[in-house]
C-alpha positions, 0 to 999 in steps of 0.5 A: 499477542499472535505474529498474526495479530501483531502483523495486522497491528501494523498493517493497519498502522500504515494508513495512520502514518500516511495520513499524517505525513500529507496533513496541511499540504495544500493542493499546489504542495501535493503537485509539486514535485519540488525533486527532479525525477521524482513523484509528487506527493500526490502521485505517491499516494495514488500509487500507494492505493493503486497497489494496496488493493491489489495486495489485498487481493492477492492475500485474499486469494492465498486464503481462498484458494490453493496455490492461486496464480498472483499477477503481477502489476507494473507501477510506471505502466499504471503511473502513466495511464491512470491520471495522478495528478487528476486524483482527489488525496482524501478520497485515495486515503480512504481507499487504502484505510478501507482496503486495510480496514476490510482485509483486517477483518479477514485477517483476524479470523484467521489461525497464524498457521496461515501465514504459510499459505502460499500463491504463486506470484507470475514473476516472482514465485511462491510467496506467502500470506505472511511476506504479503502482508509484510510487503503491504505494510512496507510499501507505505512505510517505504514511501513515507520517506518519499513525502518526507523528502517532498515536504523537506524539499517544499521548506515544510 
């Protein structure tokens, strides 16, 4: 297997792996915030389909454009303003396995040369298609150990 299509392997694995650490939490459950200070469960996934499209759109500039200006996107900023608690879980699932689903499409025609495509990020500098896609399928990797805490802290 290509380092690419190993890359989108688990870039699409990510979603499968959400959806099963939230299975069976009822709505309470996924408001609680049963550790001070941190989010609730489902804050994390809102969070989390916030910011994949936002990657996705920054991956699929590095494939259309030469150099394109990536911008980008405070996570407290966004917590703050666009109601968590007021989202629907199952539909902010879908919106991260859609985003993947559609980006792997894309993601498949393309040669493994173009992990090195690169976009300058406007705080962060160049990055490439290759540590963009491996920060997306980190992000939700990372915070599955936020929902587990959750779920730990609830006696689940």
């Amino acid at each position: 297997m290509s380092a690419l299509a190993t890359l989108i392997e688990q870039y699409l694995d990510g979603p499968k792996q959400l959806r099963r650490a939230v299975q069976g939490l009822t709505r309470e459950q996924q408001l609680a915030k049963p550790i001070v200070g941190k989010m609730s469960t489902l804050e994390v996934v809102a969070h989390l389909a916030d910011f994949d499209p936002i990657l996705a759109d920054r991956m699929k500039r590095i494939i259309a454009e030469e150099k394109p200006t990536l911008l980008g996107a405070d996570e407290n900023r966004f917590l703050a303003a666009l109601a968590y608690h007021d989202r629907d879980l199952e539909e902010e699932l879908r919106i991260i396995e859609l985003t993947r689903s559609q980006l792997a499409k894309i993601l498949r025609t393309l040669p493994d040369s173009a992990l090195t495509r690169v976009g300058i990020h406007n705080e962060k500098g160049p990055r490439s298609l290759e540590q963009l896609l491996t920060t997306a399928t980190n992000h939700i990797t990372n915070h599955l150990t936020f929902i587990q805490e959750k779920r730990k802290a609830l006696g689940l």
